[in-house]
N, C-alpha and C positions, 0 to 999 in steps of 0.2 A: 016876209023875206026881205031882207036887206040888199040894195044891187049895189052895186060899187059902179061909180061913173067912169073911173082909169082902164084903160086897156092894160088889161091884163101881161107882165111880160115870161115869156118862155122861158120856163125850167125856173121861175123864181120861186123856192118854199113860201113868201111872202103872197103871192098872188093869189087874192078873192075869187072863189067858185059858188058855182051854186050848189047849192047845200045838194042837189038829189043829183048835180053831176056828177060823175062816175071820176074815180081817183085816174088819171092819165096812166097807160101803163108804158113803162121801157120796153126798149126793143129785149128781146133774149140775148146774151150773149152764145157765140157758140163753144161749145164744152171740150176741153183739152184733157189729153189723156196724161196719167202723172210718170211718166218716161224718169222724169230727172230723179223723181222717188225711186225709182225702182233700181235708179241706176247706182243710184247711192246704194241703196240695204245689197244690191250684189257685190259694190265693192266691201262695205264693209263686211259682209259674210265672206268674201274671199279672204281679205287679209284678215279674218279670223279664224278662218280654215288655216289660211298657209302659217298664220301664226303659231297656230297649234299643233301644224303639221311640224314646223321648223321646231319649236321646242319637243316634241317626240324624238326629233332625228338629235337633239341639242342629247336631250336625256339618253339614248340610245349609243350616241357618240362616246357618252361619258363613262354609262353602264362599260362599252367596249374597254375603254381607254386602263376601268379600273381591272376590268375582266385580267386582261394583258399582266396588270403587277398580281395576279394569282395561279397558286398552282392548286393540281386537285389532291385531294388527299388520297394517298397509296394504300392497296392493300397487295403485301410481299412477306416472303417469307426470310426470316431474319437468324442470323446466330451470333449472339453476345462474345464481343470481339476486346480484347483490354489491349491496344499498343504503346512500347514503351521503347525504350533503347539500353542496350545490352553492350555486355563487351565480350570476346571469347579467351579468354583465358585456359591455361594447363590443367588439367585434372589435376598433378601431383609435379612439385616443380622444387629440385633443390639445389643449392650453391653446394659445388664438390670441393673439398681444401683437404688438404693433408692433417693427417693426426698432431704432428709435429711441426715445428717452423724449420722453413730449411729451402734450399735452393732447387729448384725444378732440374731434374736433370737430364727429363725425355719426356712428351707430349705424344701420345699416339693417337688422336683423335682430333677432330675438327668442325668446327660449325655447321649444324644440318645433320651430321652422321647419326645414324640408329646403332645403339647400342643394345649390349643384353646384360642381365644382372649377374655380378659378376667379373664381367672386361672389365681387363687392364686396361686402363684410362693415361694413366702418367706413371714416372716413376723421381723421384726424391734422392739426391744424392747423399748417400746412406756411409761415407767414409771409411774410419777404422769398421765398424760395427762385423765385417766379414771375419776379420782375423781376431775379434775378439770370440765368435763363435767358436772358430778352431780351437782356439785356446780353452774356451770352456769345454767342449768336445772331448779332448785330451786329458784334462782333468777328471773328468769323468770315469773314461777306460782306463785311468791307473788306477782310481779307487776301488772300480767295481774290481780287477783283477785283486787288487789287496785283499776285497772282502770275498772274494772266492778262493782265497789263498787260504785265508782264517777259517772259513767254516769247513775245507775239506780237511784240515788237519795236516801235521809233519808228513815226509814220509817214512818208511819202517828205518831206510839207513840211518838218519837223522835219531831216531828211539833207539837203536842198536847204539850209535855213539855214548847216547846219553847214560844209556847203563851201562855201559863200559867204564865211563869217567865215575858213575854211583861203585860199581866195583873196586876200582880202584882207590876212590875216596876211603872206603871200607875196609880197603888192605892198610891205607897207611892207618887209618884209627888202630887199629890191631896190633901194628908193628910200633906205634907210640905208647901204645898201652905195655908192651911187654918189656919195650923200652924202659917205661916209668917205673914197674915194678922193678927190675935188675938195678936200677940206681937207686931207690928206697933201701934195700938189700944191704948195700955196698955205703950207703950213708950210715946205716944202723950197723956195721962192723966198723965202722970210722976210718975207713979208704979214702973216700970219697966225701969231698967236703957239701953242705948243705944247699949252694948255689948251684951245683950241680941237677941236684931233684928241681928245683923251681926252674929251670930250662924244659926238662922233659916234661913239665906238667904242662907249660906253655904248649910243647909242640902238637901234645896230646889234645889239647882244647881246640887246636888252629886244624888239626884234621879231623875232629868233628864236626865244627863248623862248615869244614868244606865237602862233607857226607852228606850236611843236612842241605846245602845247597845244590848238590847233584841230584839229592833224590827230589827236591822241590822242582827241576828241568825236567827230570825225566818223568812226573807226574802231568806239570804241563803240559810237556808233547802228547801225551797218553791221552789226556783228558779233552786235547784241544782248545782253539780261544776260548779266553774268556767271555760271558756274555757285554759286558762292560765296554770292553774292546771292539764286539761286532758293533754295538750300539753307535759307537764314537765313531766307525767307521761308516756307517750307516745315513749317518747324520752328515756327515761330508757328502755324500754322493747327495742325498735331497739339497744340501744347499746347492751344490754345484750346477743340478740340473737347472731351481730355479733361477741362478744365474745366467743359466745356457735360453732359457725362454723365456729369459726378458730382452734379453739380446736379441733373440730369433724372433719376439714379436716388435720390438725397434725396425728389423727391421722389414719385415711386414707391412709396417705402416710405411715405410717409403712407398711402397704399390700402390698407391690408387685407382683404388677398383669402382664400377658402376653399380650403386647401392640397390637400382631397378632397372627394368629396358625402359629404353626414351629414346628421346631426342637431345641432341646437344645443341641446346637454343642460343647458348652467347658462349664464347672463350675468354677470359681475361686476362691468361700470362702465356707467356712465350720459358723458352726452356732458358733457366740461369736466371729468370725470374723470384724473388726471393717469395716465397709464399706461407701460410699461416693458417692455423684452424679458424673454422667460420661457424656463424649458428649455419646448420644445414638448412632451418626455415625460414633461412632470412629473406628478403625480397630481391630476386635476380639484380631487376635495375635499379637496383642502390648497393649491389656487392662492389667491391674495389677490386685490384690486384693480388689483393691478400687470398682471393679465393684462385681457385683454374678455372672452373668452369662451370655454367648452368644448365641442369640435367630435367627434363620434364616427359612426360608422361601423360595420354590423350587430352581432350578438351573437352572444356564442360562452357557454359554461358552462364555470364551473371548480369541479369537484369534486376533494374531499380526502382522498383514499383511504389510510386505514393503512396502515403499512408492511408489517406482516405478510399484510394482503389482497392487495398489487400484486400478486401475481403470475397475479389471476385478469381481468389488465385488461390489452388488448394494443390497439395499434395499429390502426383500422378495425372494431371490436367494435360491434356493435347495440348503444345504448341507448335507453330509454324514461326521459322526464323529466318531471315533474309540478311544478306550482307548486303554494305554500300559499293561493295569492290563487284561482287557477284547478282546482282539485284533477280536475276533472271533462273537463279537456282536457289528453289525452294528445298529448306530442311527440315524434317518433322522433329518431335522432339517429346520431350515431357520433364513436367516440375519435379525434380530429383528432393528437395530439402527447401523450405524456409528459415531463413533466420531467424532465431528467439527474438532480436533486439534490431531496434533501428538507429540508425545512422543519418546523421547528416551531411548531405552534398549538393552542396552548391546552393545550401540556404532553403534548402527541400527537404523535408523528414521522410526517408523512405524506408523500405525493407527490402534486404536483399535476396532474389529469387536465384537458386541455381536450378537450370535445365540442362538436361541432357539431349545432346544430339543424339537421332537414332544413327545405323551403320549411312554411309555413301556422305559423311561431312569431312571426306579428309582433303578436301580444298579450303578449309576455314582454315585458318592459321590464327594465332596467338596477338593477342592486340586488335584485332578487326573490331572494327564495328560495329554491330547490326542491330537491327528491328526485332523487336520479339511480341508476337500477336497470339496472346492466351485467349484459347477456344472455349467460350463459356456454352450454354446451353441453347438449342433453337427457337427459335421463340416463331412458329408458323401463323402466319395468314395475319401478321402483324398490322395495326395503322400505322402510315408512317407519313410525317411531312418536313420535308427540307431546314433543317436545323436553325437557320437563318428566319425561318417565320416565326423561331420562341421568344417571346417575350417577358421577359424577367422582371418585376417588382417584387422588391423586399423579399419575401420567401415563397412568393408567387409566381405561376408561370400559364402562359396563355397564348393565343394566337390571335390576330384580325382576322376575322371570317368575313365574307361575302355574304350577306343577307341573299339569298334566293329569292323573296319577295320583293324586297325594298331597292333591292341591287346598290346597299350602302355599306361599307365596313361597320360592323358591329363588334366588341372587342367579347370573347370566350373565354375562361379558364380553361384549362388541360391538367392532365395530369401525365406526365413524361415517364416513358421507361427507358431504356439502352441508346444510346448514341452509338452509329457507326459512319459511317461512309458519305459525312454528310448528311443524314437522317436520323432523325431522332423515332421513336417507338413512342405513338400515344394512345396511352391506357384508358382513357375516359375524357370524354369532352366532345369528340369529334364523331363523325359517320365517315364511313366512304363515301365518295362522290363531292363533300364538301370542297371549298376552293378557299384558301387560304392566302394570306398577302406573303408577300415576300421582303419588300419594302413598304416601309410607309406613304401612303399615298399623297398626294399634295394638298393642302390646307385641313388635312384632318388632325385635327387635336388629340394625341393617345389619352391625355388626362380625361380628358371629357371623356371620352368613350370608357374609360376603366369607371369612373364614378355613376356613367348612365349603369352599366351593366350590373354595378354593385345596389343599385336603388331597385333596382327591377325582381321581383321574387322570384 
């Protein structure tokens, strides 16, 4: 064993021992509990509790926030509703004018008045035309007496005359004749010169002559007119009558009369007005002065219905009609006729619908305006969501739904039936109960969501 001569110094690792002395031991420290450990893993377990608690309330808040822009999907019962705008126009409405042109020359009727078919309306200051009637009148009764003169025949004194004058015509034939022979006689003994017979031959022919004329009167009195005669007389009275009724329908047409009951919707002349025949279907307010007056008859509605809607409007269909004047009084009604053909107004292709009002619409008047709501069929226990939630791409149509699970908009197809009142009808897509966005929510991308949905089977 090696001794080392140096005193050894305290706590030196350099300092020489003896090999079989015992290594020196330290005191024990005394043992500390780990407090600051523990104090730490509690904070950080707290703020990772509260961490986790604040992003729950975070997610929570949000889920709410989105909750708020949705609504739930409806189940109601529903009935397919078409509204349009209508006008109420006349059943049957004509411009009244005189047959003739000519100056008014009484007005007996006034704007608003009911008329019936028939009334004297006006009358036309009709001039000579009165005394021209007389005059045909008159012509008339001398004819017919003529030709009642003709067919009863002479009377008997008139035939007693006329053979009186044949008798006597017939005496002097006889007293010329005997005349003739006694100067023959008296020529042929040569008394009496040759000039003398050619005188009596004369007188004898000149009283034959007037035998044959007697007995030709007294045949005609006997026989009565000729028919030649009635003919010719006959023929006067037809002309004259139609004379007398063209007169008498002249002036006929000064009367203007009401061609149906109505109404007298407008006036346009006063009396001493010069006035003129009109199309009777011409359109009231574009008539002039040329006409008197426009005459109409109940009311009917004509509504203007898109082309693309006719097909939800048929013939005999329930409507409800509303005026802008009367909002508060409902009138039932139904689709009387469709137009064949459409028309353009106001740069919109429509077809025109007329409906008829049932009884109790005699506060509607002519020009009004109104609402016309064609009652299609009910469509019970309908899905319905807020019209405002459809979302339209290209020929597609869809809603943002609320995931249930995820509590994130997810974008859905639909498929849409009837719009009414704010609400649209969805026929496939959705359940009851579903919650649906109303607006778009903040930082959500619609593209993104319509491309997720389309990737997903």
């Amino acid at each position: 064993m090696i001794l080392h001569t140096d005193e050894p110094k305290t706590g030196s690792l350099s300092t020489p021992r003896p090999a079989d002395q015992p290594l020196p031991q330290s005191k024990p420290r005394p043992k500390r509990f780990p407090f600051g450990w523990m104090l730490l893993g509690l904070l950080l377990a707290g703020l990772g509790g509260s961490g986790l608690l604040i992003q729950r309330q975070l997610q929570q808040q949000r889920a709410e926030r989105l909750e708020r822009l949705t609504v739930p999907v409806q189940v109601v019962d529903l009935t397919q509703r078409l509204r349009v705008s209508g006008q109420v126009q006349p059943l049957r409405q004509v411009n009244v004018s005189p047959r003739e042109s000519g100056r008014l020359a009484e007005l007996l009727v006034d704007q608003g008045d009911e008329v019936v078919a028939g009334q004297l309306l006006a009358r036309m200051d009709y001039g000579d035309l009165a005394s021209g009637i007389r005059q045909a009148q008159a012509r008339i009764q001398e004819l017919q007496a003529r030709l009642a003169e003709q067919q009863a025949g002479e009377r008997p004194q008139v035939i007693a005359a006329a053979q009186a004058r044949v008798d006597a015509a017939r005496s002097q034939v006889d007293l010329a004749q005997r005349e003739l022979e006694r100067i023959q006689a008296l020529v042929q003994a040569g008394v009496v010169a040759r000039s003398e017979l050619d005188q009596r031959s004369a007188r004898l022919e000149q009283a034959q002559a007037d035998l044959r004329a007697a007995q030709q009167e007294l045949e005609r009195l006997q026989l009565g007119s000729r028919p030649e005669t009635l003919q010719q007389i006959q023929a006067q009275i037809a002309q004259a009558q139609a004379e007398l009724a063209q007169r008498q329908s002249r002036l006929a047409d000064t009367e203007v009369r009401a061609p149906f009951s109505g109404v007298v919707v407008q006036r346009f002349a006063e009396v001493g007005s010069f006035v003129a025949p009109t199309t009777a279907a011409s359109d009231a307010t574009a008539a002039s002065s040329s006409s008197i007056l426009a005459l109409a008859q109940g009311i009917e509605v004509r509504a203007e219905v898109p082309e693309a809607q006719i097909a939800q409007v048929r013939v005999g269909q329930p409507v409800e009609i509303r005026s802008l004047a009367y909002p508060d009084r409902l009138v039932q009604g139904r689709v009387k006729r469709i137009a064949p053909a459409t028309v353009v107004v106001r740069e919109v292709t429509v077809f025109r619908v007329f409906v008829e009002p049932e009884p109790g619409a005699d506060f509607l008047r002519t020009g009004m305006t109104v609402s016309v709501d064609f009652i299609g069929d009910p469509q019970p226990q309908a899905l319905t969501v807020p019209s405002v939630a459809i979302l339209r791409e290209e020929s597609q149509e869809g809603v943002l739904l609320l995931d249930p699970q995820t509590r994130r908009p997810v974008y859905r197809r639909v498929e849409t039936g009837i719009t009414q009142g704010g609400v649209t009808q969805i026929l496939s897509g959705l359940q009851a109960g579903d919650r649906v966005f109303t607006a778009l929510p903040p930082g959500v991308n619609l593209e993104t969501l319509i491309k997720r949905a389309e990737q997903q089977p």
